[in-house]
N, C-alpha and C positions, 0 to 999 in steps of 0.2 A: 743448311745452317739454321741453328734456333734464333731466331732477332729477339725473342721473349726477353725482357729484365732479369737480371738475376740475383740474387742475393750476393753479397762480396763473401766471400771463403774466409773462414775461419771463425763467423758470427759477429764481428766485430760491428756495434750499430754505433753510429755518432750518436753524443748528446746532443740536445738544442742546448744554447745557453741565452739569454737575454743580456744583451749588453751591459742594458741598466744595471744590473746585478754586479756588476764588476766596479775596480776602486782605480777611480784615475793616478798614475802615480805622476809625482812633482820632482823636479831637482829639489834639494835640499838645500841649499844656496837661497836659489832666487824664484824659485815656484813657477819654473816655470814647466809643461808638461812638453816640448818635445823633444826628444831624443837620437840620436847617429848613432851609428854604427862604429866601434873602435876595437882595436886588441891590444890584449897584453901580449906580450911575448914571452914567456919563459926558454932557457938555455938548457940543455938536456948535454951535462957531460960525454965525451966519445967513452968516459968508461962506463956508464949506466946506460949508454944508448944499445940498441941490441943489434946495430950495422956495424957499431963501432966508429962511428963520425959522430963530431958534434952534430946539433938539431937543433932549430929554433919548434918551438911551439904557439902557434897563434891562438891567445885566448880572447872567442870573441864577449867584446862589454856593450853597455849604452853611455852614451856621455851625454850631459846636458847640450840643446843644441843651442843655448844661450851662454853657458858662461864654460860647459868644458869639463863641468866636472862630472866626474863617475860616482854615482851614489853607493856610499857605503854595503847597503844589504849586496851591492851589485861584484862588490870587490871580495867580499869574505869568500864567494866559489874562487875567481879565480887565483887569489893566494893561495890557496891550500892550506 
């Protein structure tokens, strides 16, 4: 068996990124920066579902972990 290192298949190389470089995001509210885990749900009709049963869909968001709210940019994907 080869224990050599290998390259990952398909050439795929991570970038480096410097954290610095990135942009803290705020609640909109109260500025504050941490954020949870939450979903939307959307209802998938039994006639557009392809089992033919109603479906919930979990769309997962960030919610403010201070006041609760979901920021805007955050809500335009999961409305549709």
């Amino acid at each position: 068996m080869n224990m050599k290192a290998q390259k990952p298949l398909g050439g795929n190389q991570q970038q480096q990124i410097d954290i610095k470089d990135t942009e803290m995001v705020k609640c909109e509210d109260c500025g504050n920066a941490s954020f949870i885990q939450a979903f939307f749900l959307r209802r998938l009709s039994a006639l557009m579902s392809p089992t033919g049963q109603e479906a919930l869909i979990p769309i997962q968001v960030y919610s403010c972990g201070n006041c609760g709210k979901v920021p805007d940019k955050f809500k335009q994907d999961a409305e549709g």
